[in-house]
C-alpha positions as CSV (number, residue, x, y, z in Angstrom):
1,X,128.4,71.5,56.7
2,X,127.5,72.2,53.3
3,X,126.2,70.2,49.6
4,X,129.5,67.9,49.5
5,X,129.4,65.9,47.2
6,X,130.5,62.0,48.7
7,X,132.1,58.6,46.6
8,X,131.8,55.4,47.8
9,X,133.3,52.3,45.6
10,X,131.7,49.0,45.4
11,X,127.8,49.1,45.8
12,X,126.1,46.0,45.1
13,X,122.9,47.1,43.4
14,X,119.8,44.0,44.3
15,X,117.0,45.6,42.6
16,X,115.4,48.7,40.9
17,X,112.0,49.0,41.4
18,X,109.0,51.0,39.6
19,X,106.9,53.1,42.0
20,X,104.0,53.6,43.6
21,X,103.3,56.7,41.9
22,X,103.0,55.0,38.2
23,X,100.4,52.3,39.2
24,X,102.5,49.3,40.5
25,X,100.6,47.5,43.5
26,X,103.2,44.5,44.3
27,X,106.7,46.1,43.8
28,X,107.9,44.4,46.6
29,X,106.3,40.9,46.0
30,X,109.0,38.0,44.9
31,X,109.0,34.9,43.7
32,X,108.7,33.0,47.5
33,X,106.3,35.3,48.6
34,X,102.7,34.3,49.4
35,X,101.3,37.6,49.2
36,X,101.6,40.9,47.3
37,X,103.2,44.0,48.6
38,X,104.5,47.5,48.1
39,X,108.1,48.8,49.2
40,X,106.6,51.1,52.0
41,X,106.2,49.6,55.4
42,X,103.0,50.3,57.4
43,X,102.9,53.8,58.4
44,X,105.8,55.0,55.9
45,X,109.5,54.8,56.7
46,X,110.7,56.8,59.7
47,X,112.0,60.3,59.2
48,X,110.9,60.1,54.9
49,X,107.4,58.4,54.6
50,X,106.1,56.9,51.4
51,X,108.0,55.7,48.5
52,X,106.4,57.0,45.5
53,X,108.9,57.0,42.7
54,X,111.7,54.3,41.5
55,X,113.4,53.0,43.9
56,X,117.0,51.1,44.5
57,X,117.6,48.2,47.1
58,X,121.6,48.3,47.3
59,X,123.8,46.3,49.7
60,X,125.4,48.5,52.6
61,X,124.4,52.4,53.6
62,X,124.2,55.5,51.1
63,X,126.3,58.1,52.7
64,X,124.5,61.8,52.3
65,X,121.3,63.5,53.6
66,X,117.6,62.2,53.4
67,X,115.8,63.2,50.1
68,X,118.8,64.5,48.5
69,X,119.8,63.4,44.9
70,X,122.3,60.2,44.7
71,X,124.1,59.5,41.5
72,X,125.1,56.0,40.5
73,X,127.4,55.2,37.6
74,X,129.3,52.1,36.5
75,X,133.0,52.0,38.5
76,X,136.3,52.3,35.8
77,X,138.2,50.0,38.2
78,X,137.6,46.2,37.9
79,X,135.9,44.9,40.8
80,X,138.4,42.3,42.5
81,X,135.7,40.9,45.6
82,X,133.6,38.3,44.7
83,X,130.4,38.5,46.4
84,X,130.4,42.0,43.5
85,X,130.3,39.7,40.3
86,X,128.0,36.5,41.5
87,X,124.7,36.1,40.8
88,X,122.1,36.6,44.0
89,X,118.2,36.2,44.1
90,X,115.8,38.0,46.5
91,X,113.9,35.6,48.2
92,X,112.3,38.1,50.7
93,X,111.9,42.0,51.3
94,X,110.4,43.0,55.0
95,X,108.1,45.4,54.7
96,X,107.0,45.1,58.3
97,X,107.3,48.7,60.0
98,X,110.3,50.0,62.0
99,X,108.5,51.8,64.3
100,X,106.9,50.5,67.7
101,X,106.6,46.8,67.0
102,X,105.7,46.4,63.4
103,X,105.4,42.5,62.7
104,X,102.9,43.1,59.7
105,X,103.6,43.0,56.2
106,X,100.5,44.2,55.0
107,X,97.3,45.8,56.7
108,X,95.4,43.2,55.6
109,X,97.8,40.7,57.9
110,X,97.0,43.3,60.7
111,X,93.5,43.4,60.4
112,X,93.3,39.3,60.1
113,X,95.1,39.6,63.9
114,X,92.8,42.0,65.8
115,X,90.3,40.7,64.0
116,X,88.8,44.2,62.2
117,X,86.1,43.8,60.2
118,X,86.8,45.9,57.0
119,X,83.5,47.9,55.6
């Protein structure tokens, strides 16, 4: 139950993201959005919290323990699956939060519903 180290084969890699913590406000906004967003739901994500460095939106789990290190490198065996070598756009990243019932993107899109009247 120690530091193993784990390989997978395969990971489709969507995006790599700047963070929070060098100034970026919309590093979660695309193209289709209407609004601007960050990576970090409302209230953190459960069990880590906020994102504040680079970040990596890959297809499929990472294998390993919260808040540990991951290292990526190029694969030496030809990929042979084709959804690995086509092209793909992000057209939307939720952002709503995972716990309770988190339908929000944004707190101003929370506020706008219970009608709170920002100071």
């Amino acid at each position: 139950m120690g530091y193993h180290s784990r390989t997978e084969l395969n990971k489709k890699v969507f995006k790599i993201g700047a963070g929070a913590i060098y100034g970026v406000e919309n590093n979660a906004t695309t193209e289709t959005d209407a609004i601007t967003k960050n990576i970090t739901p409302l209230g953190g994500f459960p069990h880590y919290g906020i994102v504040n460095y680079d970040y990596i939106l890959i297809k499929g789990g990472v294998a390993g323990t919260r808040k540990r290190p991951v290292t990526l490198r190029k694969s030496i065996f030809p990929t042979t699956k084709s959804w690995m070598t086509e092209k793909c756009e992000i057209k939307f990243i939720d952002t709503a939060s995972k716990i309770g019932h988190g339908r929000f993107q944004t707190q101003d899109e929370k506020d706008k519903v219970f009608k709170r009247v920002q100071a």
